[in-house]
C-alpha positions, 0 to 999 in steps of 0.5 A: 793954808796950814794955820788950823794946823799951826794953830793946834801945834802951838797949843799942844807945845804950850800944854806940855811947857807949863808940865815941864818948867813946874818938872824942871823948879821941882827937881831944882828945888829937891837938889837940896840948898842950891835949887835956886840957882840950879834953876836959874842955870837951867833957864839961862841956859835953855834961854840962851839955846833959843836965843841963839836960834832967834838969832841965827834961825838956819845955823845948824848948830842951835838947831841940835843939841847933844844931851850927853855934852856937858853944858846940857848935861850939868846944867839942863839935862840932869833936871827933870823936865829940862829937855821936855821944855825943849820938846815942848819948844819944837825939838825932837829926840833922835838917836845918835852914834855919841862918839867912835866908841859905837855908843848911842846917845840922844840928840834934840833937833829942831826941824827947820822950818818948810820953806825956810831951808837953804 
């Protein structure tokens, strides 16, 4: 099977995790006074993202996020490292039309799973 692949894959997202969280308290804690409830907000937030996707595995809409809406922005995506730990988690970055304005915006998206689609 696959599992040497698997394998390989779960090490590369745990080398760039550890990268990302140190990125994400470093830019909480240079925001000034609030830093550590700025990165209380961020981890609760990207907590709460894959919770969600624990939860409900094939809802589309835990698997992508948009890094221009304002949940992610104010809490997650201002921070260095905020979307790398997602990255490092399995999502993607792909691009995106944001709005009816023709202006492009990132998008994180979880693949789902082979053999797991409905």
């Amino acid at each position: 099977g696959g599992g040497g692949v698997e394998l390989e894959l779960a090490f590369e997202q745990r080398r760039i995790l550890a990268p990302a969280l140190r990125r994400l308290r470093a830019a909480a804690a240079a925001g000034g006074g609030g830093g550590g409830v700025e990165l209380a907000r961020a981890c609760a937030t990207l907590r709460a993202y894959l919770l969600n996707i624990l939860q409900q595995p094939l809802e589309p809409k835990f698997r992508q996020l948009r890094t221009d809406g304002a949940a992610f922005a104010q809490r997650v995506g201002r921070l260095d490292g905020g979307a790398e730990v997602l990255v490092a988690c399995g999502f993607q970055v792909r691009l995106a039309p944001s709005d009816g304005s023709g202006a492009i915006s990132a998008l994180l998206l979880l693949p789902t799973p082979a053999g797991d689609a409905k």
